[in-house]
C-alpha positions, 0 to 999 in steps of 0.5 A: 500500500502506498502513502503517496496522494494524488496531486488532484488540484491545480492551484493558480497563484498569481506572484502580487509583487511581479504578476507572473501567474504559477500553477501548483498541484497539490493534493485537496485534503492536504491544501485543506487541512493546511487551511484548517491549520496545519503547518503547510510544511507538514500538511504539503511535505511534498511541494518545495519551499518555494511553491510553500511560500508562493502558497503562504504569501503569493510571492513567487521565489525571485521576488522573494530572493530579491526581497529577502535573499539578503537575511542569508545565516552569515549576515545575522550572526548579530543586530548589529550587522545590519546596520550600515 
């Protein structure tokens, strides 16, 4: 028997920051029970970070990575790093 679910729906996502549109499949009983509450990382184990965070906060991964790619581990050893 396997532990593997179907990716039955089609979610369409639409990045607010660049417009670019993304379909991500998923499974329907685990995008609900990520909406009922579940760590979507838990809930979804099987889509990457990038399609999580596109779900989380509809901004595609280079937008992320522009946004955020400069909170890398090696510039937050201290507060005191990120002031120029």
């Amino acid at each position: 028997m396997s532990n593997i679910k179907e990716r039955n729906e089609t979610v369409t996502i639409i990045c607010h920051q660049c417009h670019t549109k993304t379909e991500i499949k998923a499974n329907t009983s685990d995008l609900n029970d990520w909406c009922n509450g579940k760590l979507i990382q838990d809930a979804c184990p099987y889509l990457n970070a990038t399609e999580r965070e596109l779900l989380i906060s509809q901004m595609c991964g280079n937008c992320f990575d522009e946004m955020y790619g400069f909170c890398s581990d090696d510039h937050l050893t201290s507060p005191e790093s990120l002031v120029h």
